[in-house]
C-alpha positions as CSV (number, residue, x, y, z in Angstrom):
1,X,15.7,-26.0,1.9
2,X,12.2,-24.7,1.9
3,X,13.3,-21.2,0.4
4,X,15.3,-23.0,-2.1
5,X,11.8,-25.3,-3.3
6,X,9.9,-21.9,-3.6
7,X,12.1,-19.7,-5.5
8,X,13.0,-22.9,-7.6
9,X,8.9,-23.2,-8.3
10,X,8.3,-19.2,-8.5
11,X,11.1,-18.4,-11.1
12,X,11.0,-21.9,-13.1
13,X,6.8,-21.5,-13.2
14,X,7.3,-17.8,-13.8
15,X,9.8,-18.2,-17.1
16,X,8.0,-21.3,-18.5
17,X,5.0,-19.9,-18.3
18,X,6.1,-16.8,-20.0
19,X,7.8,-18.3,-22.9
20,X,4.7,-20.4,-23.7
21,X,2.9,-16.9,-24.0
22,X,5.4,-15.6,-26.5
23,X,5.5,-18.6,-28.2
24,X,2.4,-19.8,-28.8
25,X,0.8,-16.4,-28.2
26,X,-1.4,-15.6,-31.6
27,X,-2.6,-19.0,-32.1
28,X,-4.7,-19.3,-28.8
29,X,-7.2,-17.3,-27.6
30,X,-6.6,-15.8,-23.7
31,X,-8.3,-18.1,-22.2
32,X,-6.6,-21.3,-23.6
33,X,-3.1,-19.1,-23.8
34,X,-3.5,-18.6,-19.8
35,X,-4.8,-22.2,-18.9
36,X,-1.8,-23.7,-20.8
37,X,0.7,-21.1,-20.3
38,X,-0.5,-21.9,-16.1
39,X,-0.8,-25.3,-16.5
40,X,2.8,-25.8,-18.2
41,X,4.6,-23.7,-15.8
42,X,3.2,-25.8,-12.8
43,X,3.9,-29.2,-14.0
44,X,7.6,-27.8,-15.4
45,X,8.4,-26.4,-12.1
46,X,7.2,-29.3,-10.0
47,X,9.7,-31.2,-12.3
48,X,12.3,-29.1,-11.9
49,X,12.5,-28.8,-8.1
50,X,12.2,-32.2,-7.9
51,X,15.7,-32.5,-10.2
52,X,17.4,-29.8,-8.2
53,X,16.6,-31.0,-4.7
54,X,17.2,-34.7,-5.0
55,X,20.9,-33.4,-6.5
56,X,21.5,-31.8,-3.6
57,X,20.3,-34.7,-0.7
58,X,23.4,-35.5,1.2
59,X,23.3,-38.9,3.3
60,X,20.4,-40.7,4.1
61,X,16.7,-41.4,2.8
62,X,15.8,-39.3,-0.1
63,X,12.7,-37.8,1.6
64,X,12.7,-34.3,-0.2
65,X,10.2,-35.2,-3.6
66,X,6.8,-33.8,-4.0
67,X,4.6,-36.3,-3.3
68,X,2.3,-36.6,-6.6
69,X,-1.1,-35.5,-4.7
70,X,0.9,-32.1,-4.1
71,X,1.9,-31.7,-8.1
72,X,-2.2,-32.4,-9.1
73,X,-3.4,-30.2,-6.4
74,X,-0.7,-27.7,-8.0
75,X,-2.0,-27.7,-11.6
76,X,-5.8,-27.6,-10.8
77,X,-4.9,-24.6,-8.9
78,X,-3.0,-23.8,-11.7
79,X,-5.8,-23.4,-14.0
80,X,-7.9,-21.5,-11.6
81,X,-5.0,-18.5,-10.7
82,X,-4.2,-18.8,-14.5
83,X,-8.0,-17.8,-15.9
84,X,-8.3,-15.0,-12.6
85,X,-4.9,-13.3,-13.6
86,X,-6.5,-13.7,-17.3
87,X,-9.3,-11.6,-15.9
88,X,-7.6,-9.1,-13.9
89,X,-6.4,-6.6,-16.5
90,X,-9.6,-7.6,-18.6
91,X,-11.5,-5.6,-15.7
92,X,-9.2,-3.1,-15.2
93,X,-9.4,-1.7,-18.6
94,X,-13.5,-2.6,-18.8
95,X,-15.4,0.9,-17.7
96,X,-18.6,-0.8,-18.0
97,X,-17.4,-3.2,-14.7
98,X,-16.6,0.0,-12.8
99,X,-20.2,1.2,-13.7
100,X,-22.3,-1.0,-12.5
101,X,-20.7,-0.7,-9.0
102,X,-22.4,0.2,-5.5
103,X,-20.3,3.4,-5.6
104,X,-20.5,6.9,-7.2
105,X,-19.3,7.2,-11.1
106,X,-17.8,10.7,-11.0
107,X,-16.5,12.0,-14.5
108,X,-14.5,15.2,-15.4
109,X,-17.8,16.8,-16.9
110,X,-20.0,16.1,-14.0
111,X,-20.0,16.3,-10.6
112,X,-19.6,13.6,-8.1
113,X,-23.0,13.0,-6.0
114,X,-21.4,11.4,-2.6
């Protein structure tokens, strides 16, 4: 049942998160786009597995809901992973990050001083 929860969270988060990117795409700028897009896909996919597991309780005490503490923790982390992935490909593609580093910059047109 645990499997079930995760992919349930990971693929409803995942979709949700990446329709609100196409759709409300231009009018936000990344940062906003990725908090919401993160925060939108958390709370949707706490909602969901909580539809989709209660369905399928059998006999007994409905003990399988996400207690509420769980679904906050969830969206404040939420907005944290949503601004780092935000900033991942930002530093990829930024050569001044790469720069400023401990290591050696080696170019084509120079040689490397190791």
């Amino acid at each position: 049942m645990t499997s079930a929860s995760l992919l349930i969270v990971l693929f409803v988060g995942t979709m949700v998160g990446a329709v609100t990117g196409l759709v409300v795409g231009g009018s936000f700028g990344a940062d906003y786009l990725a908090i919401l897009a993160g925060f939108l896909g958390a709370l949707v996919a706490a909602i969901v597995r909580n539809l989709i597991i209660a369905q399928g309780v059998g006999i007994g005490p409905d003990d399988s809901r996400t207690p509420v503490l769980v679904v906050v923790f969830a969206l404040v982390a939420s907005l944290a992973a949503s601004l780092g992935a935000k900033e991942v490909p930002t530093s990829v593609r930024s050569p001044r990050l790469w720069e400023s580093g401990p290591w050696p910059v080696c170019s084509p047109r120079s040689y490397c001083r190791c």
